[in-house]
LODRENRO-356305 format. One record per atom (N, C-alpha, C): y, x, z. Coordinates in pm, whole numbers, padded with zeros to 5 digits, always signed. Atoms other than C-alpha are relative to their C-alpha. Example, Ala and Ser with C-alpha at 12.3 -4.5 7.8 and 13.67 -1.06 7.14 Angstrom:
// LODRENRO-356305
-00119+00089+00000-00450+01230+00780+00120+00090+00000-00119-00082-00006-00106+01367+00714+00109-00077+00073
//
This chain:
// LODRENRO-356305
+00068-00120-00051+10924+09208+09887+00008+00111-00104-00024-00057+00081+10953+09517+09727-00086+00110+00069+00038-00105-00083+10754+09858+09789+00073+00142-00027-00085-00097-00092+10889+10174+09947-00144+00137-00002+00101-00090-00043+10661+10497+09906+00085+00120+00055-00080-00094-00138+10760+10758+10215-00094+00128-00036+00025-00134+00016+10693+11103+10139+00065+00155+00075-00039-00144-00035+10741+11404+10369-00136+00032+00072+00091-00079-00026+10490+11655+10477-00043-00013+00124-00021-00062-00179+10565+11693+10868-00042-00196+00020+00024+00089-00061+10345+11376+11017+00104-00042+00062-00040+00075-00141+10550+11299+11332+00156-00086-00118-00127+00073+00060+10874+11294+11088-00004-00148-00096+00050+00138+00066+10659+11006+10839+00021-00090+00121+00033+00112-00091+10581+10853+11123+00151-00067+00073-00150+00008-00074+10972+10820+11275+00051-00097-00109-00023+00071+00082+11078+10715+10934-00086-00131-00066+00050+00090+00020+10812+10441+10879+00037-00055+00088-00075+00066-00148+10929+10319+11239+00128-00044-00064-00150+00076+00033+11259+10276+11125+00000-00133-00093+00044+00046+00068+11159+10145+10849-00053-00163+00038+00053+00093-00056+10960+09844+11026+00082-00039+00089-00089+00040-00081+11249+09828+11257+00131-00121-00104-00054+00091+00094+11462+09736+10963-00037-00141-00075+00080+00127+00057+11220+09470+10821+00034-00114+00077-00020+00059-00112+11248+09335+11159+00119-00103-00017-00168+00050+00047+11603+09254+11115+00037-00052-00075+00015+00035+00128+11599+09095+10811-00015-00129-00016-00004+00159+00031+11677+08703+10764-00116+00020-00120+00107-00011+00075+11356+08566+10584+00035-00002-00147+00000+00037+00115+11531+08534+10249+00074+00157-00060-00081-00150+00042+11674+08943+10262-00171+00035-00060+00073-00082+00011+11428+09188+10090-00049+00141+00100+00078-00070-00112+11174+09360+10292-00076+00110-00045+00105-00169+00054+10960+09734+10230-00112-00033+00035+00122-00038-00059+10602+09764+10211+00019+00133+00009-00009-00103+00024+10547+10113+10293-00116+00066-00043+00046-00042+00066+10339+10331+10089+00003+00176+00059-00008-00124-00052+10297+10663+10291-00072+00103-00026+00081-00124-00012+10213+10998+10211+00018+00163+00006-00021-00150-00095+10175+11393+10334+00029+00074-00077-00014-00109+00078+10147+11527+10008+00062-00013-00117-00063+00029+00203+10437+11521+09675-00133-00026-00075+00138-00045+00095+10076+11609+09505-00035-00140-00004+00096+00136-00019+09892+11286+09633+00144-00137-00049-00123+00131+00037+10224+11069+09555-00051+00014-00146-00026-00036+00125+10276+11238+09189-00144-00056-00077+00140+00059+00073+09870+11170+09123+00021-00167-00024+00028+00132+00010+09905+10808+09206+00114-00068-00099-00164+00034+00047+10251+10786+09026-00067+00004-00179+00000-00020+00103+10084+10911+08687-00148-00093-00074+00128+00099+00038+09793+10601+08687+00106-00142-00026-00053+00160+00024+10101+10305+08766+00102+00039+00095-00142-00028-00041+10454+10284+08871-00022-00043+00174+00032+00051-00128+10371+10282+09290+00061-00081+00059-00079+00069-00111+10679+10171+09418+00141-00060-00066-00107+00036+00010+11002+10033+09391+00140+00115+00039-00063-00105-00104+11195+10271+09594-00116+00088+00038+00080-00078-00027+11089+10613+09688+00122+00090+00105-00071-00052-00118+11195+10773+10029-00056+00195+00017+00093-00103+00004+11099+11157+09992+00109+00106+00072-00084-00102-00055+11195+11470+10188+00003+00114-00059-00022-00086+00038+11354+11724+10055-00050+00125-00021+00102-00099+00028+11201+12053+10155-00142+00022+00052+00119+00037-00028+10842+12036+10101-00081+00129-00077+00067-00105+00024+10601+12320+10046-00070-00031-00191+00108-00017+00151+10378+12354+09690+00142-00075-00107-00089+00076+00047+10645+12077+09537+00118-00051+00083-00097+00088-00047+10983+11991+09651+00058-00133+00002-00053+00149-00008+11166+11629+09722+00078+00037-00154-00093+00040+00080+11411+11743+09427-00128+00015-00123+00121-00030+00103+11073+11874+09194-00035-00154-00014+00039+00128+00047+10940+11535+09262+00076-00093-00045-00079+00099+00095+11208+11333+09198+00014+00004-00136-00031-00015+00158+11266+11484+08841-00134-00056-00050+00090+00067+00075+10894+11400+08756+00023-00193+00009-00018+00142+00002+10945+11056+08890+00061-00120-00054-00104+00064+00056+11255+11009+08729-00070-00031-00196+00048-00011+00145+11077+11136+08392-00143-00114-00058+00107+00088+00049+10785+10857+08411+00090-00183+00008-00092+00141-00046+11034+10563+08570+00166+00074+00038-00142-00029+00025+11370+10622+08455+00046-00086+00125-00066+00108-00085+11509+10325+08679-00092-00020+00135+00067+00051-00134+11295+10399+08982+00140+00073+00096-00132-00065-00139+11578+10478+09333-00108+00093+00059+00038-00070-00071+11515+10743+09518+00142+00082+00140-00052-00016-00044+11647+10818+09834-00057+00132+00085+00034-00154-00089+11620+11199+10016+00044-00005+00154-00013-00055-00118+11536+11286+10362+00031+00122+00014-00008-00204+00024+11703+11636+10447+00085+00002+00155-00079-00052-00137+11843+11815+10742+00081+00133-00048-00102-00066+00059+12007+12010+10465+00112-00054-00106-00096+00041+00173+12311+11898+10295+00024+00057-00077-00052-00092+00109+12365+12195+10126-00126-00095-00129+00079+00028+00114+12095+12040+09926+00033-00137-00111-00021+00133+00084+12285+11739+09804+00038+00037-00190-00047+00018+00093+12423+11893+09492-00137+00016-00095+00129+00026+00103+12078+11949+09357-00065-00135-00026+00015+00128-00019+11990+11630+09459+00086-00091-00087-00042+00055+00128+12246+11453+09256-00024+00040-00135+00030-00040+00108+12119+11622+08968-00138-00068-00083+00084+00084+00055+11823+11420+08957+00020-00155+00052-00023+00119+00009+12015+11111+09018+00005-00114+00205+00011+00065-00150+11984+11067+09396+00055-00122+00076-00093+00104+00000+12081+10719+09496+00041+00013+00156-00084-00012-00101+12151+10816+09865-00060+00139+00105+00025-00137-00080+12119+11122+10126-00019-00072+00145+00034+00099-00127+11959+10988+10495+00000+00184+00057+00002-00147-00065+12011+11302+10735-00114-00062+00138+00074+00064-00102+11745+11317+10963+00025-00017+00148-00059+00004-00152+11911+11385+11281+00062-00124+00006-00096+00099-00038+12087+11065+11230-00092-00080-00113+00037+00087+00074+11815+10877+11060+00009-00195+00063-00049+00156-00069+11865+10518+11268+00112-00022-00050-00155+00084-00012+12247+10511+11220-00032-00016-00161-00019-00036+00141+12160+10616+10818-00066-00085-00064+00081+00072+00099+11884+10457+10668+00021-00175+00024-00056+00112+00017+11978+10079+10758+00056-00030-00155-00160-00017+00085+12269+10114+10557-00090+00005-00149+00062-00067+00153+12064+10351+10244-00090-00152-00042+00116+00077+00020+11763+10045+10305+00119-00133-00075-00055+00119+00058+11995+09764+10211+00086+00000-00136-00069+00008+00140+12228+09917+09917-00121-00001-00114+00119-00035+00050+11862+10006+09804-00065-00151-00062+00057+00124+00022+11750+09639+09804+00117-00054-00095-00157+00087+00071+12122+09502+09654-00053+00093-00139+00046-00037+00075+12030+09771+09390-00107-00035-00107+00166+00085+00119+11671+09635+09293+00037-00117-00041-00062+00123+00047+11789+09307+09260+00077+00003-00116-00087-00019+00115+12061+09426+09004-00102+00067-00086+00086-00047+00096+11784+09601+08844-00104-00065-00082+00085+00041+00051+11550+09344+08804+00046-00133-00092-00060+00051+00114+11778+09137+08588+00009+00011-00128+00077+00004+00172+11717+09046+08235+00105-00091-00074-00016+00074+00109+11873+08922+07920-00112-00062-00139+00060+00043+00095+11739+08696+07678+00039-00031-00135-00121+00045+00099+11834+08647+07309-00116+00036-00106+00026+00003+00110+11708+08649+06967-00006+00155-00101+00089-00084+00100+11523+08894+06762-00032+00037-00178+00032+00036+00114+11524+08890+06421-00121-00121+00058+00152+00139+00073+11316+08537+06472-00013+00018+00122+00090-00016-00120+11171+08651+06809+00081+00036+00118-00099-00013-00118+11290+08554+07140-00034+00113+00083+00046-00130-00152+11284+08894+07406+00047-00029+00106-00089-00007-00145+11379+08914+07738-00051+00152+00035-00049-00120-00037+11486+09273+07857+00092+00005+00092-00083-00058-00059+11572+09412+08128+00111+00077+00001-00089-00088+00026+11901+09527+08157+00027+00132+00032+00022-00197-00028+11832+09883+08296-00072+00069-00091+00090-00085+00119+11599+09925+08006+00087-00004-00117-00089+00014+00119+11920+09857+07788+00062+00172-00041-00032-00112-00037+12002+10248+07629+00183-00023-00042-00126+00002+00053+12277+10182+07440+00016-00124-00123+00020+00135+00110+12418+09872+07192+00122+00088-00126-00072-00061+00077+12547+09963+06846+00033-00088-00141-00014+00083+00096+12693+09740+06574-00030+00093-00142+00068-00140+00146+12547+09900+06214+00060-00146-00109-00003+00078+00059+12680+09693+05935+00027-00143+00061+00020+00087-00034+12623+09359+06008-00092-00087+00148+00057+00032-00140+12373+09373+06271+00008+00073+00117+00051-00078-00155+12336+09448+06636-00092+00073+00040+00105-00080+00001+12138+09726+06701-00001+00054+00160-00007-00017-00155+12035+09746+07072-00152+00118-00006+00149-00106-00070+11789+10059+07187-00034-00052+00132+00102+00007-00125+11552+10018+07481-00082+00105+00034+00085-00087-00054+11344+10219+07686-00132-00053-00033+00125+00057+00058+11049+09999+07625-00055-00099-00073+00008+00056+00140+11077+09794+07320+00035+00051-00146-00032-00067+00139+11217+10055+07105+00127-00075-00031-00090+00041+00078+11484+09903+06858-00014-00144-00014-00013+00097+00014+11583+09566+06860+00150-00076-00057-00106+00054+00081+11810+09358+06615+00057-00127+00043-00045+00104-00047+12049+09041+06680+00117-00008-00123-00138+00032+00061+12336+08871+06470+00103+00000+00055-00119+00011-00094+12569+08860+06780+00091+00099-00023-00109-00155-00003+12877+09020+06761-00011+00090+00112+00064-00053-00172+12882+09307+07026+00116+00033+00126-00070+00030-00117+13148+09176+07232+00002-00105+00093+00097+00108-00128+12978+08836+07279-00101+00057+00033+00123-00055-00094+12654+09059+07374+00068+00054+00108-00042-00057-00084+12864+09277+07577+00035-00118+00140+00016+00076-00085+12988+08977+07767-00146-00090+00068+00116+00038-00017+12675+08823+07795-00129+00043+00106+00122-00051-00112+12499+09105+08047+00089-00027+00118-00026+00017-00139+12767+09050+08314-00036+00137+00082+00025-00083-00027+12756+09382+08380+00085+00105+00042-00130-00113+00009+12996+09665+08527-00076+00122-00032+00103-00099+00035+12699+09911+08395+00014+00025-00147+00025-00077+00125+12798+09940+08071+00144+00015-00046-00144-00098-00022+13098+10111+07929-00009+00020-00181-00050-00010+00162+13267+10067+07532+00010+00199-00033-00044-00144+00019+13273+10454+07412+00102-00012-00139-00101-00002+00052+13421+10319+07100-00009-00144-00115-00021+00142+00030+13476+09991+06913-00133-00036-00065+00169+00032+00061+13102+09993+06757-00073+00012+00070+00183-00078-00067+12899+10157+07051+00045-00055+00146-00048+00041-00209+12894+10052+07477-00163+00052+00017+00088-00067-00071+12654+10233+07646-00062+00001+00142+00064+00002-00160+12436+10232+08008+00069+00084+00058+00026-00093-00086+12577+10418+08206-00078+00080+00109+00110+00007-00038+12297+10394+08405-00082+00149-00062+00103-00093+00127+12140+10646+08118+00091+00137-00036-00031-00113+00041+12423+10891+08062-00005+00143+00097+00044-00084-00049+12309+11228+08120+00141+00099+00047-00137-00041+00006+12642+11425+08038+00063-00008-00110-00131+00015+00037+12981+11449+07880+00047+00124-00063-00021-00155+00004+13031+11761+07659+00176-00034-00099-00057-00009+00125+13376+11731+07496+00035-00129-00055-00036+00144+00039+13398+11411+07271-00117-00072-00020+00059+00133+00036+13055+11262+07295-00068+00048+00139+00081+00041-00108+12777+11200+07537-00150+00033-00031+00126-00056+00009+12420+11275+07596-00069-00088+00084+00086+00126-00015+12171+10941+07642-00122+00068+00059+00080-00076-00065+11938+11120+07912-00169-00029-00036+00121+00000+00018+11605+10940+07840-00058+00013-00164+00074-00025+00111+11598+11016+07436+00085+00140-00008-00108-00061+00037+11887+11300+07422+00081-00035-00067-00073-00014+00136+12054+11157+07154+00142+00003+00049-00168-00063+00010+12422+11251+07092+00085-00122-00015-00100+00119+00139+12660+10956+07029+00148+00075+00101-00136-00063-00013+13046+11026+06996+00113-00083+00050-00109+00080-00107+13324+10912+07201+00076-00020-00078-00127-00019+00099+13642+10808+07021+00117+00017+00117-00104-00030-00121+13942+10954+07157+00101-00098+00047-00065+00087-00087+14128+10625+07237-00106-00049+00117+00041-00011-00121+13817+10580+07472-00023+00110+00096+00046-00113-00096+13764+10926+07624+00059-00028+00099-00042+00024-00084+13956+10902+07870-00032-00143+00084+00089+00102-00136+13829+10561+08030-00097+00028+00015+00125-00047-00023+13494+10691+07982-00013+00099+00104+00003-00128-00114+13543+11031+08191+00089-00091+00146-00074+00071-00153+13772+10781+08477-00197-00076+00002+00141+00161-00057+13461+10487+08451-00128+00123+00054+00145-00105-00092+13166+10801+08491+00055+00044+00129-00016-00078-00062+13348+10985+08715+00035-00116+00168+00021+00123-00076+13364+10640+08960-00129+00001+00055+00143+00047-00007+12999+10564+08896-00052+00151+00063+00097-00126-00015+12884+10950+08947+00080+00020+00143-00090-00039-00138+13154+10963+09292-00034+00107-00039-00055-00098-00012+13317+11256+09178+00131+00057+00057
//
């Protein structure tokens, strides 16, 4: 089970999209992942409950919304839960390119919300699942387990492995970092250059020869025998 908070303004349209919503559940062999839904009228009343505990799993929000917009809220949402999905209701596509800007994991048009959201509801679930995967390993001394979406970037320094996180901070290992690299089973992370592999998951942008790690800024530098797979592998992941 996973929860699903539904956010657009216009009642009748909540109400259409929670329908679907429960239509989809419906459908659903007992061992697929299913939505609670979490409904509400106002970005405001979401964003309050969002800044006490992470509400949902997935967040279904519509685009243009009076006081706060679907793309306004997403950026806060994104800025408290880096790794939360969010998927936009709109009856404007012009609005997608803003929308990818805060990471949009899919576009549901409402005139064609039945044929659409199925589809968005299930890459959505295949998604969490890949998200809620974890590695375990050794600590200086102390075993962790970390999620691999909270992985920012891994960096060999000397002798040790130097892995960043979103919410453990800095963590050390003796592993080399090509048995770590193998080790997440991952097509989410990406060599920039024989010391560093990075989330992609996390990169913000691409200026030139390095990169920009969206949830601290920091800068790290590409080497030019990888640039070029790096700008093919983002430009895959970002469907450009």
């Amino acid at each position: 089970m996973a929860v699903l908070a539904l956010c657009d303004d216009d009642e009748r349209q909540l109400q259409l999209a929670a329908k679907e919503i429960e239509n989809y559940n419906h459908s659903l062999s007992p061992d697929e992942t299913r939505f609670t839904i979490r409904p509400y009228t106002s970005p405001s009343a979401l964003w309050f409950d969002m800044m006490d505990t992470h509400i949902a799993d997935l967040f279904l929000l519509d685009i243009d919304m009076p006081q706060m917009s679907g793309i306004e809220l997403a950026q806060k949402i994104h800025d408290q839960a880096p790794a939360s999905l969010i998927i936009f209701l709109t009856s404007h596509l012009e609005y997608a390119r803003d929308g990818y800007k805060v990471r949009a994991f899919r576009f549901v048009s409402k005139s064609r919300l039945r044929e659409e959201l199925p589809e968005a509801l299930r890459s959505a679930a295949a998604e969490l699942k890949r998200i809620r995967e974890y590695i375990a390993f050794s600590a200086e001394d102390v075993l962790v387990r970390v999620p691999l979406t909270d992985i920012l970037y891994v960096q060999r320094v000397d002798r040790k492995l130097v892995i960043h996180t979103l919410s453990q901070g800095i963590l050390q290992n003796n592993q080399g970092i090509k048995e770590f690299f193998d080790s997440l089973h991952s097509d989410h992370f990406l060599f920039i250059d024989r010391g560093t592999f990075v989330n992609v998951d996390h990169i913000e942008r691409i200026d030139r020869t390095d990169l920009t790690v969206a949830p601290t800024k920091e800068r790290l530098a590409i080497s030019r025998r990888q640039l070029k797979n790096v700008k093919e592998s983002l430009a895959r992941f970002w469907s450009l």
